[in-house]
C-alpha positions in Angstrom: 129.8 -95.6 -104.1 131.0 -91.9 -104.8 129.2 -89.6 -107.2 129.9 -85.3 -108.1 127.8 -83.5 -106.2 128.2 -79.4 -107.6 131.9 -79.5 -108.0 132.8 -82.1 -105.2 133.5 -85.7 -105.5 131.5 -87.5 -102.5 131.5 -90.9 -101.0 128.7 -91.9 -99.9 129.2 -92.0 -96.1 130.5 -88.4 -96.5 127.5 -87.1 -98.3 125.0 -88.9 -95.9 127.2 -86.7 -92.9 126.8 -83.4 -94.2 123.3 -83.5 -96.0 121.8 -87.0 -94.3 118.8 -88.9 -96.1 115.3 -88.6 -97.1 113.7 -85.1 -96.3 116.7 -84.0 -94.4 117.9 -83.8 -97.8 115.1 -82.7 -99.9 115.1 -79.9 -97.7 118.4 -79.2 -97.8 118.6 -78.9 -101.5 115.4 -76.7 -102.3 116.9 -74.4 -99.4 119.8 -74.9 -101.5 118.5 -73.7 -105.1 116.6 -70.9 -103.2 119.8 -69.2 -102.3 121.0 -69.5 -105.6 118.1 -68.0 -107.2 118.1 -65.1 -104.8 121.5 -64.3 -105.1 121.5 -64.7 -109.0 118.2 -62.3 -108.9 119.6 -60.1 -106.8 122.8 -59.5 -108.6 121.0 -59.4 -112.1 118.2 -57.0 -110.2 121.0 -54.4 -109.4 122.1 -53.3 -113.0 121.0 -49.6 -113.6 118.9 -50.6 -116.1 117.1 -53.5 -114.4 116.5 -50.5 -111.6 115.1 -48.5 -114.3 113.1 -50.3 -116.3 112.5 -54.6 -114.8 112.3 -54.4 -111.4 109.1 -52.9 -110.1 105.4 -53.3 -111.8 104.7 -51.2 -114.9 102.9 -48.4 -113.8 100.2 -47.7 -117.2 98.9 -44.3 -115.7 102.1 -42.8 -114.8 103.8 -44.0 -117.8 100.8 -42.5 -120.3 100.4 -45.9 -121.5 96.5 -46.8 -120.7 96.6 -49.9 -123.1 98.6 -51.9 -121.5 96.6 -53.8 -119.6 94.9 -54.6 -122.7 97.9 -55.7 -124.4 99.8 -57.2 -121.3 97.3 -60.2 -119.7 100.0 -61.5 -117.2 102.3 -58.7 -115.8 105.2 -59.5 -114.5 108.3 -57.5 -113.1 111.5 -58.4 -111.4 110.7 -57.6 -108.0 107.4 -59.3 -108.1 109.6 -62.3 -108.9 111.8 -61.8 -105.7 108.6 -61.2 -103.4 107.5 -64.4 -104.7 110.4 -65.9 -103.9 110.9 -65.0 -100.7 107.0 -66.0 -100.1 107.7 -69.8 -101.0 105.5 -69.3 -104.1 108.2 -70.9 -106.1 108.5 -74.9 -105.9 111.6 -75.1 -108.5 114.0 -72.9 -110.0 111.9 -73.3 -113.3 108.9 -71.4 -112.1 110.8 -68.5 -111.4 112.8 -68.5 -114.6 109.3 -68.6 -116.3 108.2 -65.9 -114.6 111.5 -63.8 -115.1 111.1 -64.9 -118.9 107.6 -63.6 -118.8 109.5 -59.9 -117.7 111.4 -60.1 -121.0 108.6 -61.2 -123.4 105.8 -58.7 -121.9 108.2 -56.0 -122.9 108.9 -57.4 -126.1 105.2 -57.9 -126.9 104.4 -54.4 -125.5 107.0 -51.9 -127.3 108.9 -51.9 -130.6 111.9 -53.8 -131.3 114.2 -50.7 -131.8 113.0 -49.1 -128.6 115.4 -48.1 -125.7 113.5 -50.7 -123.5 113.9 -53.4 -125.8 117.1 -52.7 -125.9 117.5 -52.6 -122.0 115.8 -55.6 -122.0 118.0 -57.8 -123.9 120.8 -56.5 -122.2 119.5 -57.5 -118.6 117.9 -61.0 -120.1 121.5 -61.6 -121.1 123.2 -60.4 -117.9 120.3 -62.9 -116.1 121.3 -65.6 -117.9 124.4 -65.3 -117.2 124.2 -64.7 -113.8 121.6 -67.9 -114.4 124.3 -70.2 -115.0 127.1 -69.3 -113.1 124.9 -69.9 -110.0 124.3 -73.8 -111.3 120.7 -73.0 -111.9 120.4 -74.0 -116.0 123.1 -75.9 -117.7 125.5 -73.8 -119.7 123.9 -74.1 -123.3 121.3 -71.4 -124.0 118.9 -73.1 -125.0 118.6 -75.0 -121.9 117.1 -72.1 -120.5 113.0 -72.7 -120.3 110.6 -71.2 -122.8 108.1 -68.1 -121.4 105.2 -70.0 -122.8 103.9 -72.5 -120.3 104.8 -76.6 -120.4 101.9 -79.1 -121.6 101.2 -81.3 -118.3 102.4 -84.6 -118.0 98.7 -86.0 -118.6 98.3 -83.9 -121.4 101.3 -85.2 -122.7 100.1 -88.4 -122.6 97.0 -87.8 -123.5 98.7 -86.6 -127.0 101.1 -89.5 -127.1 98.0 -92.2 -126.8 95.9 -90.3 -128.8 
């Protein structure tokens, strides 16, 4: 048997010699989408306006904004993603894009439409997405990309379904 693996047609026997079986090769590729995540993160964390705005924790006092802990339940910020990253916190890409989606909507939720954040912000959400899907993270479509707002459970999926 031989099957695409990325870009690369494999054989079997030649894909058992570079990644072997079992948790050999479970390890191999969650080290794998970890280096893709960091790297995509990275690059989209380096845009001017990711430095200025996304990438460390909003700071309500300095910023003369003493609401927004009231308004934002669930801060969330670029870097806070990375740390988390590095920590092992994340278990699948999908977790960090929620919490990198959770950047874009807290901002949205927090200041007007026609502000120069909001503004920032869909710029760098684009540029992540981007960046998202070159590194083989989402599929290519858009829409692919996963909702903020948290997934029901597989029980309470089927809770619903034989309900």
């Amino acid at each position: 048997r031989a099957f695409w693996f990325g870009l690369v047609w494999f054989g079997c026997e030649a894909f058992h010699a570079l990644y072997g079986e079992g948790v050999e090769f479970q390890a191999a590729m969650a080290d794998d989408w970890k280096s893709r995540a960091t790297s995509a993160l990275e690059l989209g964390m380096a845009s001017d306006l990711a430095q200025a705005y996304f990438n460390d924790p909003v700071d309500p006092e300095a910023l003369g904004i003493p609401e927004y802990y009231e308004v934002i339940k669930t801060p969330m910020d670029l870097g806070t993603c990375k740390a988390k990253l590095m920590r092992g916190d994340y278990v699948k890409a999908q977790e960090l894009l929620r919490d990198v989606q959770l950047v874009w909507s807290n901002c949205r939720l927090f200041n007007t439409p026609e502000s120069d954040v909001v503004e920032a912000c869909e710029t760098v959400e684009e540029e992540f997405k981007k960046l998202w899907r070159q590194h083989g993270l989402v599929d290519a479509k858009p829409s692919s990309v996963v909702p903020a707002v948290p997934e029901e459970s597989e029980e309470e999926e089927e809770e619903e379904e034989s309900g």
